[in-house]
PyMOL Python script that loads the backbone (N, CA, C, O; Angstrom):
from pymol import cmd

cmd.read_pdbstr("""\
ATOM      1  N   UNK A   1       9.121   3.315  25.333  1.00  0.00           N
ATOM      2  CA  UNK A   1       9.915   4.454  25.692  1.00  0.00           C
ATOM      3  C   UNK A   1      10.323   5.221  24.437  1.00  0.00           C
ATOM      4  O   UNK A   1      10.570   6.426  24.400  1.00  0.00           O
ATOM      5  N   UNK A   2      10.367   4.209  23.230  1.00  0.00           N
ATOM      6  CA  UNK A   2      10.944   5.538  22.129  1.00  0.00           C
ATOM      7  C   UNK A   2      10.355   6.180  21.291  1.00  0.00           C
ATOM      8  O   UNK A   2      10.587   7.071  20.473  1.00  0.00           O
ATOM      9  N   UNK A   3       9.048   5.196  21.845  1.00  0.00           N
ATOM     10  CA  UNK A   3       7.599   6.237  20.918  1.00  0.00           C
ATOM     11  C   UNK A   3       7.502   7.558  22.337  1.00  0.00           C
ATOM     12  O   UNK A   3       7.544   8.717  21.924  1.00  0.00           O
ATOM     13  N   UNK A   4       7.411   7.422  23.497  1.00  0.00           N
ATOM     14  CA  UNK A   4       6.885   8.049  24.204  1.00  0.00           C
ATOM     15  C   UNK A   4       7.940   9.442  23.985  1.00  0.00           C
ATOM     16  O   UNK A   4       7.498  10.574  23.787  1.00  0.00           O
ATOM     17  N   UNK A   5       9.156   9.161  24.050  1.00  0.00           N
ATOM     18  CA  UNK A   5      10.137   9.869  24.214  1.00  0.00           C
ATOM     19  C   UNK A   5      10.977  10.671  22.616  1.00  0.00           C
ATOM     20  O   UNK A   5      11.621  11.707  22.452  1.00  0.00           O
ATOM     21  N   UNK A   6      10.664   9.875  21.958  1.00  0.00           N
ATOM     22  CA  UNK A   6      11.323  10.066  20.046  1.00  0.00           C
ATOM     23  C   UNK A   6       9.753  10.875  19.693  1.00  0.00           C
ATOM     24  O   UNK A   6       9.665  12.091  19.527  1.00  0.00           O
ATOM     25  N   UNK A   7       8.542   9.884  19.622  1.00  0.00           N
ATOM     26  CA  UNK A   7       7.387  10.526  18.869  1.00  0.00           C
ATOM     27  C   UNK A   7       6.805  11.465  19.431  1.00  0.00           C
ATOM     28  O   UNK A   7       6.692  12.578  18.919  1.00  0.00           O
ATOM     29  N   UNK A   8       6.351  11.142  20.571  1.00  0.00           N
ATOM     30  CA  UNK A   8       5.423  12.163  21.138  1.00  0.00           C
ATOM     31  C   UNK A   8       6.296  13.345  21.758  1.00  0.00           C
ATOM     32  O   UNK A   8       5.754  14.351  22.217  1.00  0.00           O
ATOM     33  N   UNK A   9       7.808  13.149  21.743  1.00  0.00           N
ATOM     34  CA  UNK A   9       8.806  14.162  22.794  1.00  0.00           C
ATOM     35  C   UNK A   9       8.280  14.858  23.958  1.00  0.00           C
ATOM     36  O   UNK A   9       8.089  16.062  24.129  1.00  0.00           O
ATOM     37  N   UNK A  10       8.076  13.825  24.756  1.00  0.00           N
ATOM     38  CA  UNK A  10       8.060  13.818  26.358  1.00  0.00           C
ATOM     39  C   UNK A  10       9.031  14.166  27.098  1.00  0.00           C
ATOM     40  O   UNK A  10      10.093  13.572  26.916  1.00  0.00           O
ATOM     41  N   UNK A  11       8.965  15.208  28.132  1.00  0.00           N
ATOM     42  CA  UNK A  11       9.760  15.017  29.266  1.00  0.00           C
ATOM     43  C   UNK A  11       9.634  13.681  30.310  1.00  0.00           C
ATOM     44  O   UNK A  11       8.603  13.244  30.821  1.00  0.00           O
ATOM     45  N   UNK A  12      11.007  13.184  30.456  1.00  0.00           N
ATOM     46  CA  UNK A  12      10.987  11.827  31.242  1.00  0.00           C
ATOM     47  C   UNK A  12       9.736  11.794  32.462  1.00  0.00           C
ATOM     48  O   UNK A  12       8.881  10.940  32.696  1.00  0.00           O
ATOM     49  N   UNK A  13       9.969  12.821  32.971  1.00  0.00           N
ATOM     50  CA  UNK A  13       8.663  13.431  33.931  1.00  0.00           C
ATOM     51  C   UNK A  13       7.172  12.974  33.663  1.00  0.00           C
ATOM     52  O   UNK A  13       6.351  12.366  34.349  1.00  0.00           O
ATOM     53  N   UNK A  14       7.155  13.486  32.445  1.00  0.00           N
ATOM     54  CA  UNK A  14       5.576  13.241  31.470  1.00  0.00           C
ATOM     55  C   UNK A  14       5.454  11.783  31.236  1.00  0.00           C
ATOM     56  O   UNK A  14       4.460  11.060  31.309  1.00  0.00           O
ATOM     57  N   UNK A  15       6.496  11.554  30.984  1.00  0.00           N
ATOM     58  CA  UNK A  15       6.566  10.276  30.497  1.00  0.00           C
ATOM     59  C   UNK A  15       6.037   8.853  31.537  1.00  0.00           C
ATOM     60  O   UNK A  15       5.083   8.083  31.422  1.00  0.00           O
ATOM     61  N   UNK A  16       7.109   8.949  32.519  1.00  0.00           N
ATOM     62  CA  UNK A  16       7.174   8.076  33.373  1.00  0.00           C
ATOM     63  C   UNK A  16       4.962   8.611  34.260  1.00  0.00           C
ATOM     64  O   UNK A  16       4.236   7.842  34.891  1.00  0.00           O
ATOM     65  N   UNK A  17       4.832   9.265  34.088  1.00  0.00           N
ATOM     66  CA  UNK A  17       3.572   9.935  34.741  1.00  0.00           C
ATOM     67  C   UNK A  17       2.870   9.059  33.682  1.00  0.00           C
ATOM     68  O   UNK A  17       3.283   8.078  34.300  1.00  0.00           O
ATOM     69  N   UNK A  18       2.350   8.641  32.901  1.00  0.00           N
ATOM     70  CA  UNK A  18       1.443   8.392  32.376  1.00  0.00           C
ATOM     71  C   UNK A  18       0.995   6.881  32.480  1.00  0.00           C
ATOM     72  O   UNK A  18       1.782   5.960  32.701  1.00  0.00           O
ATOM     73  N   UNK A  19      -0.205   6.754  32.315  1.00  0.00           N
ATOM     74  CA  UNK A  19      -0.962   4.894  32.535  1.00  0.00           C
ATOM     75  C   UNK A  19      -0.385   4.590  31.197  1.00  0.00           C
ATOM     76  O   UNK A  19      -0.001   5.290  30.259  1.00  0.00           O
ATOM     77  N   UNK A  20      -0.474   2.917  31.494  1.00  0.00           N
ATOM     78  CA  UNK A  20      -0.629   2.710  29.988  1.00  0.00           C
ATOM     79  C   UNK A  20      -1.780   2.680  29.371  1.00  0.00           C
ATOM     80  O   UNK A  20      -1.667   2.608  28.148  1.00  0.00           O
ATOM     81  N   UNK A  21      -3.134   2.718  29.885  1.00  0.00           N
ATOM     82  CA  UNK A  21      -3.995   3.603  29.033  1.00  0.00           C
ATOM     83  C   UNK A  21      -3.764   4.640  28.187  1.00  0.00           C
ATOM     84  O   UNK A  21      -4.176   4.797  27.038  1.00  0.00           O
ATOM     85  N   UNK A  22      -3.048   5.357  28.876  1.00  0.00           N
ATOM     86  CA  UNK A  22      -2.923   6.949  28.165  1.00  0.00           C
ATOM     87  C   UNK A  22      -1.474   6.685  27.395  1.00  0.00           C
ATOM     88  O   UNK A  22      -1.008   7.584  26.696  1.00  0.00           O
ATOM     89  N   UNK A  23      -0.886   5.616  27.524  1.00  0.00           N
ATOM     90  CA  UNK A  23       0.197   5.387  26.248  1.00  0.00           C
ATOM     91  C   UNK A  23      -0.742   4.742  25.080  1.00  0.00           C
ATOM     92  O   UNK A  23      -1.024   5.439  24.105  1.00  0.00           O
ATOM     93  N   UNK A  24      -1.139   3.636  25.170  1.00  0.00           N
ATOM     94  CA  UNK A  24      -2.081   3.116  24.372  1.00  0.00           C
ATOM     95  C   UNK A  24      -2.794   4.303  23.718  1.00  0.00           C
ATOM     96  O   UNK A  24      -2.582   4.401  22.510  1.00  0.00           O
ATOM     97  N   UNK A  25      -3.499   5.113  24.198  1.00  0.00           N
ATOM     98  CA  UNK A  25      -4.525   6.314  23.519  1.00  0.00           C
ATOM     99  C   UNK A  25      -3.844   7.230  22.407  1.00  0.00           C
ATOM    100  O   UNK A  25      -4.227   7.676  21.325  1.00  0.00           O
ATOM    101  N   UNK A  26      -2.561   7.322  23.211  1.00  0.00           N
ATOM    102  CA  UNK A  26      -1.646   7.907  22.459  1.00  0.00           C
ATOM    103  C   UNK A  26      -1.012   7.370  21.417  1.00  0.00           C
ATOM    104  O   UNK A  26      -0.832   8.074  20.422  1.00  0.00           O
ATOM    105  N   UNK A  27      -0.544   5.995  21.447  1.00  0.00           N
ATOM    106  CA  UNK A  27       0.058   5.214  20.309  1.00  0.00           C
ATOM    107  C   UNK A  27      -1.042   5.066  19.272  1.00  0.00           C
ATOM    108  O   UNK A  27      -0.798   4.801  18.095  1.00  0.00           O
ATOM    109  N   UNK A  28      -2.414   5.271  19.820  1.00  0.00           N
ATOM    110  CA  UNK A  28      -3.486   4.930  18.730  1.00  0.00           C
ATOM    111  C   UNK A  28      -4.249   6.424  17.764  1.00  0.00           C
ATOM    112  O   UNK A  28      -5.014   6.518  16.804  1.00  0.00           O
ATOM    113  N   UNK A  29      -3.668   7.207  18.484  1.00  0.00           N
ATOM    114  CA  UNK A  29      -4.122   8.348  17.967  1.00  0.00           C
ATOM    115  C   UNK A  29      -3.285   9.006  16.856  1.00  0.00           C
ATOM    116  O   UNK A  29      -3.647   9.753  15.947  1.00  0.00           O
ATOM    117  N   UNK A  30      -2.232   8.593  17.129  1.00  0.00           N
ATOM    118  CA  UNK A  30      -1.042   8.624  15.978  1.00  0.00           C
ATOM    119  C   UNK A  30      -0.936   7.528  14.988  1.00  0.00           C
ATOM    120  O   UNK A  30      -0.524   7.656  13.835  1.00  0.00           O
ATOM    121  N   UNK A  31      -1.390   6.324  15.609  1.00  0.00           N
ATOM    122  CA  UNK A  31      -0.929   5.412  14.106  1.00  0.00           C
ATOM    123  C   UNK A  31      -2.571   4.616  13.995  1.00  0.00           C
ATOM    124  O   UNK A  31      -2.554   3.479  13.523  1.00  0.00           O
ATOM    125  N   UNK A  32      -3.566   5.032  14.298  1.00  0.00           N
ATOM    126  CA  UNK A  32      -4.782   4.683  13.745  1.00  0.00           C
ATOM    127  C   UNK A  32      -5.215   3.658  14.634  1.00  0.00           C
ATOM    128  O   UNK A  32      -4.515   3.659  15.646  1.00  0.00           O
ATOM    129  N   UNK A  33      -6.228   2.660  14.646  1.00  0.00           N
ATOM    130  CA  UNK A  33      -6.686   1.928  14.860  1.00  0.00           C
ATOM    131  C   UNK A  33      -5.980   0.950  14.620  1.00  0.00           C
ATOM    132  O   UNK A  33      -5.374   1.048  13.552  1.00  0.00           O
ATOM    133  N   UNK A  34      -5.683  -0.629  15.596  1.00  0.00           N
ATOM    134  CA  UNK A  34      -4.829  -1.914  14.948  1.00  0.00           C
ATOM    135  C   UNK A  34      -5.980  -2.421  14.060  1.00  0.00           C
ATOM    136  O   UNK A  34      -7.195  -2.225  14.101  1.00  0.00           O
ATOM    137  N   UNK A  35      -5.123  -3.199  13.176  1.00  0.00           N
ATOM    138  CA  UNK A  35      -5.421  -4.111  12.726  1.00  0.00           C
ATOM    139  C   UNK A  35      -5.764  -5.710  12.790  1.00  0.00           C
ATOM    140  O   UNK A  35      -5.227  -6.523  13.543  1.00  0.00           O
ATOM    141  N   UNK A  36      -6.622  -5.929  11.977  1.00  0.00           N
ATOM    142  CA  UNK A  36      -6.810  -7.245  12.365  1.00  0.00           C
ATOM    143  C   UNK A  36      -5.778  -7.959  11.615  1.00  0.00           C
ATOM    144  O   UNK A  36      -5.235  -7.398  10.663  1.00  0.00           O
ATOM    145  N   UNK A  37      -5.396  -9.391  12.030  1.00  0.00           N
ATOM    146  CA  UNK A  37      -4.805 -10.187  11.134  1.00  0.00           C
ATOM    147  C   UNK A  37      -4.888 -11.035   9.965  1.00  0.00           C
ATOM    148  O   UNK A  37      -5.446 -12.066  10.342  1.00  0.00           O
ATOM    149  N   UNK A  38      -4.615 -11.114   8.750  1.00  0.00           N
ATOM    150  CA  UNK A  38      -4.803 -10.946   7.946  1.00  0.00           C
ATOM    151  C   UNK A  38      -5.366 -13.231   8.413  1.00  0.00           C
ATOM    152  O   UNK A  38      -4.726 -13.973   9.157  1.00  0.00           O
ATOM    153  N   UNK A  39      -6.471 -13.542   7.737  1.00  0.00           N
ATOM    154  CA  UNK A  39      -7.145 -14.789   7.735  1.00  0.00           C
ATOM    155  C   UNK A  39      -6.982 -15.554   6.830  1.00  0.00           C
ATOM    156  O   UNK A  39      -6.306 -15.139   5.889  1.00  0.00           O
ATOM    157  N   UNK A  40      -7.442 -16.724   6.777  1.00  0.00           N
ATOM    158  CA  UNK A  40      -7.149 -17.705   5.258  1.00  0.00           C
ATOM    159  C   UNK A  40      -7.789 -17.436   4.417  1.00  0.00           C
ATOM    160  O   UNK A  40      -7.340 -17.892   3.366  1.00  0.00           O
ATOM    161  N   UNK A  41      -9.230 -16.551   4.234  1.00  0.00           N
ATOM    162  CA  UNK A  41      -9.464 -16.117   2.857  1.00  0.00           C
ATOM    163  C   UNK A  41      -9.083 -14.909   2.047  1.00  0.00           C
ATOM    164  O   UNK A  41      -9.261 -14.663   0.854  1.00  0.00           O
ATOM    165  N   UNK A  42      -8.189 -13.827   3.555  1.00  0.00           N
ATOM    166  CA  UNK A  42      -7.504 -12.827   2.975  1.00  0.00           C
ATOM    167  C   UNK A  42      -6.156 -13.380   2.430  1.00  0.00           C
ATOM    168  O   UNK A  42      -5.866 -12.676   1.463  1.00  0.00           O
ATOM    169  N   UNK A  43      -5.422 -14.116   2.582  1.00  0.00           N
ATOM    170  CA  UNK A  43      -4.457 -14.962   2.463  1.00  0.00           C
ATOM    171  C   UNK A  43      -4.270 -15.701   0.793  1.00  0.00           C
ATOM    172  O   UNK A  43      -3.320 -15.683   0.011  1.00  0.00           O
ATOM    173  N   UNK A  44      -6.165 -16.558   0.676  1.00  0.00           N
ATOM    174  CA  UNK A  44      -6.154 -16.865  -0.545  1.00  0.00           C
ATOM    175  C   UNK A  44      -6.338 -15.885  -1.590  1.00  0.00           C
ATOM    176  O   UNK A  44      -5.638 -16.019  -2.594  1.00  0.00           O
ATOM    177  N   UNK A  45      -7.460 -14.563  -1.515  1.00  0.00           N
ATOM    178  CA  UNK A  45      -7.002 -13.381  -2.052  1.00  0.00           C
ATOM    179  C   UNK A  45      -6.243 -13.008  -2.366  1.00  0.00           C
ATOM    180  O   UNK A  45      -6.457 -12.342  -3.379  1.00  0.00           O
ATOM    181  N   UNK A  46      -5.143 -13.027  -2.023  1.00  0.00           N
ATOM    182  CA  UNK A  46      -3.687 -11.824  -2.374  1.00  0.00           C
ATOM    183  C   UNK A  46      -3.113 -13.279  -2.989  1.00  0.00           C
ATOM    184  O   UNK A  46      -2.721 -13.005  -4.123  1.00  0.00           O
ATOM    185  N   UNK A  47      -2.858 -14.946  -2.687  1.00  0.00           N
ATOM    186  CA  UNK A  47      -2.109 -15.712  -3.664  1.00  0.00           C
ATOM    187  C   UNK A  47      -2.925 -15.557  -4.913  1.00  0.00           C
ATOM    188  O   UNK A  47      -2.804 -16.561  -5.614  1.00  0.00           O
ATOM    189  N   UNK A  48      -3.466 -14.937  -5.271  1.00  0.00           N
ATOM    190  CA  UNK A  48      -4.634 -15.486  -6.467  1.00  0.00           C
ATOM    191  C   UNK A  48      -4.541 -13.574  -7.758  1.00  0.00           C
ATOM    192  O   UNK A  48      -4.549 -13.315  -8.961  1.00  0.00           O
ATOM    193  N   UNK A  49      -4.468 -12.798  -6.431  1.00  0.00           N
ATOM    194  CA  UNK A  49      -3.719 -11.838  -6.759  1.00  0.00           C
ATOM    195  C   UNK A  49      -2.439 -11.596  -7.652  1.00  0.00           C
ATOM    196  O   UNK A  49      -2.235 -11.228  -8.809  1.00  0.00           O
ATOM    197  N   UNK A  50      -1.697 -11.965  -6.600  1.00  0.00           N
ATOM    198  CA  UNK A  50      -0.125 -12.273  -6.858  1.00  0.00           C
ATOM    199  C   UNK A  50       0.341 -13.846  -6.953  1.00  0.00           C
ATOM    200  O   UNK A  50       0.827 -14.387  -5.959  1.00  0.00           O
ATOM    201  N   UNK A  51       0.209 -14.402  -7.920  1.00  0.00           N
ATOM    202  CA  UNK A  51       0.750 -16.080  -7.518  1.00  0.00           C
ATOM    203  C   UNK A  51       1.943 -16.294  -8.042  1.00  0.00           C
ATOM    204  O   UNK A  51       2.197 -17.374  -8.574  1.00  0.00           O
ATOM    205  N   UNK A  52       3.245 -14.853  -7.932  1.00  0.00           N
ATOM    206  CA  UNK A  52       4.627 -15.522  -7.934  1.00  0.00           C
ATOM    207  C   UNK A  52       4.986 -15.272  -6.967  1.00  0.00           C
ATOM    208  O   UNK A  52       6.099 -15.652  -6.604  1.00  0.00           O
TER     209      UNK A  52
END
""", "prot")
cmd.dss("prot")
cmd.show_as("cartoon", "prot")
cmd.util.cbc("prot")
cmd.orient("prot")
């Protein structure tokens, strides 16, 4: 509701009207593609990186 309503500034109308497909499309079109989670060799990367 406070992306739909704060980011995109929806009328409650618009709002409540939409799938969550079309929230999803929308949350992704604004903040990119998700991410994957970071794995144990991205993990050992960045300690080896940074090891304090």
């Amino acid at each position: 509701m406070a992306f739909g309503f704060g980011r995109l500034r929806l009328a409650a109308r618009d709002f409540w009207a939409l799938t969550p497909r079309e929230l999803a499309a929308a949350m992704r079109a604004l903040a990119g593609p998700a991410r994957l989670p970071l794995d144990r060799a991205g993990l050992a990367g960045l300690m080896a990186r940074f090891p304090d």
